[in-house]
Backbone as CSV, one residue per row, in Angstrom:
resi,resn,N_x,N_y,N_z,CA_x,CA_y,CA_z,C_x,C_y,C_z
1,UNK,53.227,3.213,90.878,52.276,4.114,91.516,52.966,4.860,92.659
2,UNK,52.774,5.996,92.953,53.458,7.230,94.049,52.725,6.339,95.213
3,UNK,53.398,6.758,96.616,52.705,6.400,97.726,52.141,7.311,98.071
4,UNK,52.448,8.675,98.079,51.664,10.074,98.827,50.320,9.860,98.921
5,UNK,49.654,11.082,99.286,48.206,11.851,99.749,48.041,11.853,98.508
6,UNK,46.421,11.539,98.371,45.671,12.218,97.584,45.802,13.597,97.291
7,UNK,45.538,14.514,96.597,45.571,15.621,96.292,43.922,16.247,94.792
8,UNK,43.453,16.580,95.137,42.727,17.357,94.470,43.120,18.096,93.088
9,UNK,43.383,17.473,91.930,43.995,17.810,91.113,43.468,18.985,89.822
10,UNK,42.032,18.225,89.787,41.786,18.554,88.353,39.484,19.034,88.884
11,UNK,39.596,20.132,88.222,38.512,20.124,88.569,37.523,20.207,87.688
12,UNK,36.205,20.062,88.316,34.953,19.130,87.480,35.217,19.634,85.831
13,UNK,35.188,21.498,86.081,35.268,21.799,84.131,35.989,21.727,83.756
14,UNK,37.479,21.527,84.321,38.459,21.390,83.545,38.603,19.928,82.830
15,UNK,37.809,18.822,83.908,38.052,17.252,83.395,36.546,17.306,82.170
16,UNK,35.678,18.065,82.213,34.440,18.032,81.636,35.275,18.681,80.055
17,UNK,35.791,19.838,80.210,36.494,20.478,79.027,37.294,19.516,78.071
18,UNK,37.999,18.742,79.531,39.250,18.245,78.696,38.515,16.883,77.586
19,UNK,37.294,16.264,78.192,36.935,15.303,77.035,36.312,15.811,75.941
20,UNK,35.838,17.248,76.195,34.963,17.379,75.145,35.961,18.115,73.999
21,UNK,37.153,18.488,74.610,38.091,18.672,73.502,38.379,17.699,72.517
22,UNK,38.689,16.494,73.227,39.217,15.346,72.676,38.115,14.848,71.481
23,UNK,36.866,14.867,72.337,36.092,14.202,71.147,36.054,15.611,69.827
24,UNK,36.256,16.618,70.380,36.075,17.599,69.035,36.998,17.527,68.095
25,UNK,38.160,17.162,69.012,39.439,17.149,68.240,39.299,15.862,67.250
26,UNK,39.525,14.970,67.756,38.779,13.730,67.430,38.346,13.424,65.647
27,UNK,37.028,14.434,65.616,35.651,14.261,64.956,36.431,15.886,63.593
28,UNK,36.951,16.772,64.218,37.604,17.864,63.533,38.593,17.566,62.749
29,UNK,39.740,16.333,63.084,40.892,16.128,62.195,40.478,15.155,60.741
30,UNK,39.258,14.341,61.517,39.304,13.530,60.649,37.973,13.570,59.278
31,UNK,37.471,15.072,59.820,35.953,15.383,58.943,37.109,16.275,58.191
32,UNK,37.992,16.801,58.655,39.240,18.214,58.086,39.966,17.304,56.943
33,UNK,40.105,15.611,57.326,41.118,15.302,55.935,40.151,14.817,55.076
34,UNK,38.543,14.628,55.064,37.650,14.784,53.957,37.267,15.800,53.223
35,UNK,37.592,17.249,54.130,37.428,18.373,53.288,38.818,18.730,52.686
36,UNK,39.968,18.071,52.919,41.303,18.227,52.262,41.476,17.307,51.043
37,UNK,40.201,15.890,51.053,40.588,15.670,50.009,39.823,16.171,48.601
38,UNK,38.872,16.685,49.142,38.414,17.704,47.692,39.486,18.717,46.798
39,UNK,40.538,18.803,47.854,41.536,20.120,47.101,42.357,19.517,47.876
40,UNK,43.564,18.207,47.413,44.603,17.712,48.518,45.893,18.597,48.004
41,UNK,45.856,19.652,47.934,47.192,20.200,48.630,47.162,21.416,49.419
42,UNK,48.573,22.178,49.108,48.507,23.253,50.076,49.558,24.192,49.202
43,UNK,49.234,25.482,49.735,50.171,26.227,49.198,50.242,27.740,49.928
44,UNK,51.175,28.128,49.388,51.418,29.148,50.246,51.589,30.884,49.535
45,UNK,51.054,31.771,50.258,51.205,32.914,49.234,49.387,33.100,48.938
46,UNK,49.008,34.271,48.284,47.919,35.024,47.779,47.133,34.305,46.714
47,UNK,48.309,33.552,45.831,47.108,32.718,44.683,47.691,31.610,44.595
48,UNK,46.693,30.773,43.730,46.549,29.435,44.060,45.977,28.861,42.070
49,UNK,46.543,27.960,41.728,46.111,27.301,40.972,47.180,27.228,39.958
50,UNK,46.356,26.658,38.318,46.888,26.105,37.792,48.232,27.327,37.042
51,UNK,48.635,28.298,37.411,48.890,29.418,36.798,50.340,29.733,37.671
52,UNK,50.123,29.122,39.036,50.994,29.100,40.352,51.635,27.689,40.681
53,UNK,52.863,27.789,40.871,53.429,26.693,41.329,54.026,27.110,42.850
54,UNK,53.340,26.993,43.696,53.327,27.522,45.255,52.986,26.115,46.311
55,UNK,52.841,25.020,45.526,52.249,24.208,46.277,53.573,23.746,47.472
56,UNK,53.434,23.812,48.763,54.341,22.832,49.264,53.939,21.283,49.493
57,UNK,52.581,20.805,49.497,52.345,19.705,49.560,51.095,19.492,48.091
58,UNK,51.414,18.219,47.637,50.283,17.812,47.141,50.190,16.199,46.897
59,UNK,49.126,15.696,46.972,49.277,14.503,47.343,47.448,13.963,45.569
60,UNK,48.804,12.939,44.866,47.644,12.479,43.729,47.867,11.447,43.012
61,UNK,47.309,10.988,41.857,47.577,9.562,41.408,48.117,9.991,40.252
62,UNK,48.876,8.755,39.424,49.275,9.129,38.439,49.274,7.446,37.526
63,UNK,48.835,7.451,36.070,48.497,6.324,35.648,49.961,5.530,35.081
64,UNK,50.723,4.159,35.177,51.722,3.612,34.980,51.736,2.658,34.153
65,UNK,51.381,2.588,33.112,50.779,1.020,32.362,49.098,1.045,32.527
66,UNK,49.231,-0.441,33.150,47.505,-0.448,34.010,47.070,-0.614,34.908
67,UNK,48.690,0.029,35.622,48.713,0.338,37.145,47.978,1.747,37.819
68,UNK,47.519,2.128,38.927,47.689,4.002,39.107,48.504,3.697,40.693
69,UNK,49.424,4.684,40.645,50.387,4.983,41.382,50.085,6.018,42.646
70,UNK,50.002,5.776,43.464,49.560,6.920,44.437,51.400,7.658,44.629
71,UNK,50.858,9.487,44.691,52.245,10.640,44.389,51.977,11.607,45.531
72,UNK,52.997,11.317,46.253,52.863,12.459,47.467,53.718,13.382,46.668
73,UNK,54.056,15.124,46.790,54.983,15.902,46.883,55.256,17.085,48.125
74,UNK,56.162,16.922,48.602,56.594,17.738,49.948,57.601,18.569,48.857
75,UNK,57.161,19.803,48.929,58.676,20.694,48.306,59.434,20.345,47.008
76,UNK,58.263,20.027,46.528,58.875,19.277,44.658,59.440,17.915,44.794
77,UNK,59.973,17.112,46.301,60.389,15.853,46.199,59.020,15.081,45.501
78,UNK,59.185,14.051,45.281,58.008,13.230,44.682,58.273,11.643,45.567
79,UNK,57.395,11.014,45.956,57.338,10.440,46.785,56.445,9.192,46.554
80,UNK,56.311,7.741,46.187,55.482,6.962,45.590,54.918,6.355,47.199
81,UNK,53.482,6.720,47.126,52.681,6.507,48.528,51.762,5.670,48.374
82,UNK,51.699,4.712,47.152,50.344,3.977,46.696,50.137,3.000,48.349
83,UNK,48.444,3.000,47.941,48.611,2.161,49.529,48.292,2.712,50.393
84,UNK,48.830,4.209,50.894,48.629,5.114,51.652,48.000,6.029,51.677
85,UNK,48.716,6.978,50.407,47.999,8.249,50.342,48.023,8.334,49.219
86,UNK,46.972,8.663,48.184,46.715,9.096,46.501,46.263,7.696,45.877
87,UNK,46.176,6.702,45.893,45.666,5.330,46.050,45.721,4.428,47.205
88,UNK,44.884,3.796,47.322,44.433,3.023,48.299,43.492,2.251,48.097
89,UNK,43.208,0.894,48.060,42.650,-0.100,47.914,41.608,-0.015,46.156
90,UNK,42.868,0.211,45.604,42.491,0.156,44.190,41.448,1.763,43.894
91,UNK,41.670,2.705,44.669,40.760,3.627,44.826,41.531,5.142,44.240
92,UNK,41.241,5.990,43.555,42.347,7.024,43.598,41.573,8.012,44.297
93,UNK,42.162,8.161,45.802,41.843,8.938,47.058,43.172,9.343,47.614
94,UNK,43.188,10.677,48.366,44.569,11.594,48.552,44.814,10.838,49.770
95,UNK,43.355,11.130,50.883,43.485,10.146,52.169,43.004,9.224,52.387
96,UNK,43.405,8.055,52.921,42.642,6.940,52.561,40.952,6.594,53.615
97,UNK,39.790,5.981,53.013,38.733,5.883,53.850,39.011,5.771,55.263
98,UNK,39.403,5.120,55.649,39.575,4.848,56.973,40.121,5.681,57.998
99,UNK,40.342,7.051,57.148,40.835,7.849,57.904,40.307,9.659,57.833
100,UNK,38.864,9.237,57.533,37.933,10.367,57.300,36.653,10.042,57.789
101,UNK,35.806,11.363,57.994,34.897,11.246,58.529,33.474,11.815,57.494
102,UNK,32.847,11.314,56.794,32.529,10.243,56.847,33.546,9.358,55.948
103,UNK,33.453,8.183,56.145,34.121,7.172,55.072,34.272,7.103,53.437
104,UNK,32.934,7.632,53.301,32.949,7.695,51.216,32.446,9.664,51.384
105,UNK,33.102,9.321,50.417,33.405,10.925,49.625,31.852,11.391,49.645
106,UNK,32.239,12.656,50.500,31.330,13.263,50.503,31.793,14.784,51.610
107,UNK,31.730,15.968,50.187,32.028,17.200,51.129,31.091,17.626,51.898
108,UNK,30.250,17.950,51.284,29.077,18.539,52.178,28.631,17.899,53.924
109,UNK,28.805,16.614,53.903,28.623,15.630,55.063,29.485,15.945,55.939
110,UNK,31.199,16.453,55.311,32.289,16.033,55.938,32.377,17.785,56.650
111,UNK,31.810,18.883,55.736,31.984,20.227,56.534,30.986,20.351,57.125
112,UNK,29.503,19.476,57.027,28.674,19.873,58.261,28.735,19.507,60.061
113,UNK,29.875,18.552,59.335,30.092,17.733,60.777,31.510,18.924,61.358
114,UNK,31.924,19.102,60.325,33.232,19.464,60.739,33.193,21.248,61.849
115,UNK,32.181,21.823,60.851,31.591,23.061,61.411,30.858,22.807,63.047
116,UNK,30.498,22.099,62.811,29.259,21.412,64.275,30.555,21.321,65.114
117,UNK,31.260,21.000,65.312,32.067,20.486,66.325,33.379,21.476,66.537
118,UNK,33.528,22.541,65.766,33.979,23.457,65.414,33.845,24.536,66.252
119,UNK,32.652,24.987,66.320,31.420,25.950,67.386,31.520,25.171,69.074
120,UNK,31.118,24.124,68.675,31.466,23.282,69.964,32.955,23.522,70.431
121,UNK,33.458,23.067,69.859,35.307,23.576,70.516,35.641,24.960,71.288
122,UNK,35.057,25.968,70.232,35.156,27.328,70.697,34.678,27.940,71.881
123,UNK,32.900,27.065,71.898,32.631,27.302,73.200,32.987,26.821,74.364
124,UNK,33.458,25.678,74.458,34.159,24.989,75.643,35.318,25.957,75.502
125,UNK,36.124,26.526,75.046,36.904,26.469,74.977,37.113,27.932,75.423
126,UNK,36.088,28.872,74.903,35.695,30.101,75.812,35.686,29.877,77.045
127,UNK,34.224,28.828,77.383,33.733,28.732,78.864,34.569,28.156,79.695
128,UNK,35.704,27.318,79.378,37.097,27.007,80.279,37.845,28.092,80.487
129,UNK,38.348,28.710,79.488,39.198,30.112,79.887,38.669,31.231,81.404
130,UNK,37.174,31.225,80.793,36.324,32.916,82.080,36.373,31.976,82.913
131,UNK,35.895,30.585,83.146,36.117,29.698,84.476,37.098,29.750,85.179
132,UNK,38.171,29.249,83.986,39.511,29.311,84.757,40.259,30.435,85.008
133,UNK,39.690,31.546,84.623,40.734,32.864,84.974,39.974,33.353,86.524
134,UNK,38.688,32.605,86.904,38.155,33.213,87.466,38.194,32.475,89.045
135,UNK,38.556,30.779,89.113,39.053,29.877,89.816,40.114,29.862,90.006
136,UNK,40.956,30.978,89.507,42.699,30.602,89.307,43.126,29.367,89.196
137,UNK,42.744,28.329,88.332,43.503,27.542,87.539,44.101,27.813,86.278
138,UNK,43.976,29.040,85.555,44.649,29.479,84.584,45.626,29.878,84.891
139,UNK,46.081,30.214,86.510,47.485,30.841,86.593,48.310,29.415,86.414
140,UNK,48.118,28.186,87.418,49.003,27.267,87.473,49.505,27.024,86.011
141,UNK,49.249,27.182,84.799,49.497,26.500,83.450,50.496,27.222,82.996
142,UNK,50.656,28.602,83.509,51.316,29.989,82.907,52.679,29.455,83.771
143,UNK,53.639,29.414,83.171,55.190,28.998,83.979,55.918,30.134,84.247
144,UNK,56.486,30.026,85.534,56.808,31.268,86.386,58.294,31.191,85.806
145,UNK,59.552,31.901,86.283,60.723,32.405,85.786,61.383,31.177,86.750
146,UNK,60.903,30.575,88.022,60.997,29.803,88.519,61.043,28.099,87.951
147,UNK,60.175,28.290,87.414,59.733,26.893,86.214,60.538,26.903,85.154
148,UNK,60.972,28.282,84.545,62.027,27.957,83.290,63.254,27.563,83.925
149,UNK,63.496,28.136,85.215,65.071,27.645,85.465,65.206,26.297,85.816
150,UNK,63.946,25.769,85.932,64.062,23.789,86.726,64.144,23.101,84.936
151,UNK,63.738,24.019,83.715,63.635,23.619,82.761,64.333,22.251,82.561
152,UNK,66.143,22.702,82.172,67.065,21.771,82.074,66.789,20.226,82.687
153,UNK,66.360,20.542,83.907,66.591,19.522,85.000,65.581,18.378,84.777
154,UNK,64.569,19.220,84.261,63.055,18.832,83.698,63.107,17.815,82.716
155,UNK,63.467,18.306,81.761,64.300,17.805,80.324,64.772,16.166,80.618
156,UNK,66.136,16.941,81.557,67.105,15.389,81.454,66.341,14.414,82.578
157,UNK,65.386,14.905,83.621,64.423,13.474,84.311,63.482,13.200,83.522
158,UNK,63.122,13.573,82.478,62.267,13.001,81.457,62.724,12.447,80.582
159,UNK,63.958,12.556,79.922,64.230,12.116,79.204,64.925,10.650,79.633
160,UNK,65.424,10.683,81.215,65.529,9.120,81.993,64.495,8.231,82.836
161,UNK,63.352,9.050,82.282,62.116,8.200,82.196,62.095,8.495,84.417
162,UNK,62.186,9.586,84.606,62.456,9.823,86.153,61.260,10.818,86.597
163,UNK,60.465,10.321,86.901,58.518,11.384,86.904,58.214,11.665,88.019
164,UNK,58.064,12.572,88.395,57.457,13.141,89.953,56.208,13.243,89.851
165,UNK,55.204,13.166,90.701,54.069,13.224,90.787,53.624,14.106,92.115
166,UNK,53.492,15.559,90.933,53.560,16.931,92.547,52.087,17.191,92.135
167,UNK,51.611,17.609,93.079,50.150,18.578,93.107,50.226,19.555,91.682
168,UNK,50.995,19.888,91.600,50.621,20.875,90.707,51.363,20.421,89.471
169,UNK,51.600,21.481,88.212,52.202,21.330,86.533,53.515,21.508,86.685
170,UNK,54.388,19.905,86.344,55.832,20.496,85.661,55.663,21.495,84.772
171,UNK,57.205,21.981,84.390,57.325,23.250,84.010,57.511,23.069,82.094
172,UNK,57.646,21.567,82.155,57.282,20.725,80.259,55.851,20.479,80.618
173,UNK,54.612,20.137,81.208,53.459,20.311,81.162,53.008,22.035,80.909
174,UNK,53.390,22.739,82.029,52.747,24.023,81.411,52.895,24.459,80.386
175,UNK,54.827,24.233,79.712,54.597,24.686,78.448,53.877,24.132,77.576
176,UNK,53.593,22.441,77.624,52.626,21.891,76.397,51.330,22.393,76.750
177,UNK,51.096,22.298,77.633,49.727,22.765,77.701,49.310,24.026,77.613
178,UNK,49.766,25.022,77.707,49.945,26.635,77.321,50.117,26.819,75.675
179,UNK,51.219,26.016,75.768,50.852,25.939,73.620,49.998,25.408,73.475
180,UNK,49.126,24.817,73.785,47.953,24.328,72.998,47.001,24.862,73.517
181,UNK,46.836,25.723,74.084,45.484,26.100,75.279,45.521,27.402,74.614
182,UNK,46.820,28.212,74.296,46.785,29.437,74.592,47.254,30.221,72.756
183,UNK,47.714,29.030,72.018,48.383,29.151,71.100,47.665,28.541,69.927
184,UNK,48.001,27.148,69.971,47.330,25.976,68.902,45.982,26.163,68.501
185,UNK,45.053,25.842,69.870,43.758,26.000,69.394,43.293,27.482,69.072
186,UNK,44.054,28.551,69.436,43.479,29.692,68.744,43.481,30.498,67.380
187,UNK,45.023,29.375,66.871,45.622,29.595,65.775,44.738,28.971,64.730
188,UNK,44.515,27.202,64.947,43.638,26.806,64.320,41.636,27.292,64.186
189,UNK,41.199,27.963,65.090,40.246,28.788,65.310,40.517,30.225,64.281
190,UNK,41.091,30.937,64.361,41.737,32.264,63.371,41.590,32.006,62.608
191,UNK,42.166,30.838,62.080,42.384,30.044,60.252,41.307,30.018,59.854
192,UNK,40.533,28.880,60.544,39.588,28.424,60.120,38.551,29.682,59.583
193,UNK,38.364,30.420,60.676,37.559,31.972,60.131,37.302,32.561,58.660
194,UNK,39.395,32.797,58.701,40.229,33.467,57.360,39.251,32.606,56.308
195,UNK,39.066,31.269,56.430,38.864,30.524,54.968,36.970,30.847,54.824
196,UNK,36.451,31.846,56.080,35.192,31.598,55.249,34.846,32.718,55.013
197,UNK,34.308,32.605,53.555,34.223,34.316,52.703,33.469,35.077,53.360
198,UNK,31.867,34.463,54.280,31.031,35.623,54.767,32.211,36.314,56.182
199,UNK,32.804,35.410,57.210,33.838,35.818,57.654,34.670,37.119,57.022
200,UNK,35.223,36.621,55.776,36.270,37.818,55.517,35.452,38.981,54.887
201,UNK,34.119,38.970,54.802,33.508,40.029,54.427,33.436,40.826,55.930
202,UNK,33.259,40.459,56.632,33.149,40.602,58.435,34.188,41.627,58.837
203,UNK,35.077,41.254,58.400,36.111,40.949,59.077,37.928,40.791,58.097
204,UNK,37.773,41.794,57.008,38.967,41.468,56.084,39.807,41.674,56.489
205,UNK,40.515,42.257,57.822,41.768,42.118,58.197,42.134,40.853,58.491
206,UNK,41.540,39.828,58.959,42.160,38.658,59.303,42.874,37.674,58.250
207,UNK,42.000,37.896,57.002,42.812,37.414,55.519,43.586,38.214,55.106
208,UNK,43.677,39.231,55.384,45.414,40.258,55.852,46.476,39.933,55.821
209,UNK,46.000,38.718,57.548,47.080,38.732,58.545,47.286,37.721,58.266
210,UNK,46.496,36.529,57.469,46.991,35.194,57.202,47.426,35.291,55.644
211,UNK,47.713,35.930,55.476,48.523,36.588,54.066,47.523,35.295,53.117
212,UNK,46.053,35.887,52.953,45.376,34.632,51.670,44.553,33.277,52.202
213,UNK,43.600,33.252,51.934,43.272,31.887,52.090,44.026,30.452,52.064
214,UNK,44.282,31.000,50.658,45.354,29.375,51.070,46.647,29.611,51.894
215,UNK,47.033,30.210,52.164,47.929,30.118,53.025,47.804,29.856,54.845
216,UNK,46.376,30.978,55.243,45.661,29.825,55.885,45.433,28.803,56.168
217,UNK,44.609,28.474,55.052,44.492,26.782,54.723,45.704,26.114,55.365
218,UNK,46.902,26.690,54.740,47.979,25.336,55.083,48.817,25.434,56.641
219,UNK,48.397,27.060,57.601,48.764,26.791,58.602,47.818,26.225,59.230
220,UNK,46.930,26.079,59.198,45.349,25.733,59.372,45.772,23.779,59.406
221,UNK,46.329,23.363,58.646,46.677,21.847,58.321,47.986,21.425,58.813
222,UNK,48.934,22.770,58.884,50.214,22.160,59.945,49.546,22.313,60.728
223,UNK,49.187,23.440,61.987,48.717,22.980,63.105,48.041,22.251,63.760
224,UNK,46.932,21.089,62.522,46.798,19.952,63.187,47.336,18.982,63.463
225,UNK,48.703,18.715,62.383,49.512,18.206,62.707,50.158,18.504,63.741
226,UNK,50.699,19.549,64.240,51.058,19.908,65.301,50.441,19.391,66.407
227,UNK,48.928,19.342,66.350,48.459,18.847,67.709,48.220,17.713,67.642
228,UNK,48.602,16.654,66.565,48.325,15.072,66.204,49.620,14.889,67.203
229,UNK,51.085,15.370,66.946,52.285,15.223,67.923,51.966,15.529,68.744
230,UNK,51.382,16.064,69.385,51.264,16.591,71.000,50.000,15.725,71.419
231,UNK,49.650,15.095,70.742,48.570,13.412,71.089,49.241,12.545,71.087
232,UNK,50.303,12.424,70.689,50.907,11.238,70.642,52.246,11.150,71.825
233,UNK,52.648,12.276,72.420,53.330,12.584,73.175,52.658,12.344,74.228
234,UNK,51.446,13.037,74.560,50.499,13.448,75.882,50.304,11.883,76.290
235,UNK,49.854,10.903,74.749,49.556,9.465,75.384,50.596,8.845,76.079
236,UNK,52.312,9.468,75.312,53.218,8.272,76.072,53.169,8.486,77.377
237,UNK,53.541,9.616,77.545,53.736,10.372,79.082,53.025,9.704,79.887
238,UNK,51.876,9.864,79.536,50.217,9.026,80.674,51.014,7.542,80.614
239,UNK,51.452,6.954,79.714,51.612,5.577,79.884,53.068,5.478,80.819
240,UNK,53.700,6.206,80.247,54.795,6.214,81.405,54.838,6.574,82.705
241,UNK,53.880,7.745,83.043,54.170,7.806,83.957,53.410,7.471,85.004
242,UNK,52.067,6.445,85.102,51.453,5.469,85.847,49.886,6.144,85.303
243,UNK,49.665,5.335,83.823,47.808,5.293,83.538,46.666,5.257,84.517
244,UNK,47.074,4.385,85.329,46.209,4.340,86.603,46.023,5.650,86.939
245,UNK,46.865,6.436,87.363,47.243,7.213,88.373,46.336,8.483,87.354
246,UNK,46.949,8.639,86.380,46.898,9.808,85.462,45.538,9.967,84.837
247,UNK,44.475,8.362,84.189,43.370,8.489,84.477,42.711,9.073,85.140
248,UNK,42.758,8.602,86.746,41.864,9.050,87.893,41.636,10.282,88.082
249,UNK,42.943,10.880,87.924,43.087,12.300,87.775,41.784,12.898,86.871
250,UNK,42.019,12.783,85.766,41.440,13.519,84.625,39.584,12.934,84.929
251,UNK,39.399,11.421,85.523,38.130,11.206,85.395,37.322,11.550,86.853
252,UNK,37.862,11.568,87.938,37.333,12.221,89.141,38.011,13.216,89.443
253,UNK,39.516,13.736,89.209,39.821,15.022,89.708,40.860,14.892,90.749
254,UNK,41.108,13.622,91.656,42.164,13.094,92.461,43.239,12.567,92.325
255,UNK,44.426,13.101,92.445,45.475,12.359,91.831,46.539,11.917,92.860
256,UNK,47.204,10.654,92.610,48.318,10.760,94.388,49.258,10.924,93.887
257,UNK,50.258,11.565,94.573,51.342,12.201,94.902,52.869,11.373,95.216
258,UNK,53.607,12.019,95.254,54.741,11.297,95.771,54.842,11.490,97.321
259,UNK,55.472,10.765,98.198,55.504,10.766,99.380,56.751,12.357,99.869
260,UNK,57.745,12.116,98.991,58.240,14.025,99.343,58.340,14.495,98.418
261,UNK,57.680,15.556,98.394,57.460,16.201,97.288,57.915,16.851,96.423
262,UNK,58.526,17.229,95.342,59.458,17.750,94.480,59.488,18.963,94.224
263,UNK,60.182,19.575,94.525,60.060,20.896,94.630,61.209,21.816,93.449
């Protein structure tokens, strides 16, 4: 734990925003791999099906005797995933129950939830931005020419597990958090649009610009992956660099400091 001052870190909408992301995010990845397993792959390009071999991922079973084999494919490799993904507990499923929302197959359940929380994201996610452009906490996230040059330095005390605890955003926080604030979630928001037809009746430049639905679709499914790594990163960090500390922050807004401050 730092010895410094308290400091005023995080304020009410930004800590109010930041959970209601989480739970959207949450409730969005995992209602998103029930609507992925109705159609478990992906592909890339204008058309799609049995006529096209465009898939870069597809994930399915395949029968062995009076065995069934669960078959990932990344890029034509073939990949035996039984267990995991394409079977699972004697079941032929792409993702396994336990990792969808709801649990048994069911699309309709899995895009009403998924849409609901969807709308929800956007609007927090609006009403944080006009807040924060308007509180100037949107500037601190934006990294100055100042912040790229501590970059390096940034890098190698993180990478020796060496954490300052300043009032304000290292210059590897603003950038994660700027990609995902400013980038990720708007990318995955765009996509999502592209894939719905009254949308592209709206609005046909945007299936334009995402060159096709399915191609959409599949940046639409890396970028959650993308932000599954940047959950799994965001958690070590907090654990490394004092939970206590990094909690408090996010749940009242106060965070302490180091005794001299890093500049």
């Amino acid at each position: 734990m730092p010895q410094g001052p308290l400091v005023y870190r995080q304020r009410f909408l930004t800590r109010l925003a930041h959970w209601l992301w989480a739970v959207c995010l949450f409730f969005l990845m995992l209602t998103g791999l029930q609507i992925f397993n109705a159609h478990p792959s992906l592909h890339i390009g204008l058309e799609a099906g049995f006529d096209y071999d465009n898939a870069i991922l597809e994930i399915g079973a395949r029968q062995e005797g009076e065995a069934l084999r669960g078959v990932t494919r990344v890029f034509g490799a073939e990949f035996d995933t039984t267990g995991f993904f394409g079977v699972s507990d004697g079941e032929v499923r792409a993702i396994p129950a336990a990792l969808t929302i709801p649990s048994y197959q069911s699309l309709a359940t899995g895009r009403v939830i998924h849409f609901f929380f969807a709308w929800l994201l956007v609007g927090t996610l609006s009403l944080w931005l006009v807040a924060s452009a308007l509180n100037g906490h949107l500037r601190q996230l934006i990294p100055t020419f100042a912040d790229l040059r501590a970059l390096p330095r940034d890098l190698i005390d993180h990478a020796r597990l060496r954490f300052h605890h300043g009032a304000g955003y290292n210059v590897l926080q603003k950038l994660a958090y700027a990609s995902v604030l400013f980038l990720a979630l708007p990318l995955m928001i765009l996509t999502g649009l592209s894939m719905s037809p009254g949308f592209n009746a709206a609005a046909p430049w945007l299936l334009e610009l995402f060159q096709g639905r399915q191609t959409a679709r599949t940046i639409h499914f890396l970028t959650m992956l993308a932000l599954l790594g940047f959950f799994a990163v965001h958690m070590a960090m907090i654990l490394l660099a004092g939970p206590l500390n990094e909690m408090r922050s996010i749940l009242t807004g106060w965070y302490r400091t180091d005794e001299a401050p890093h500049d």
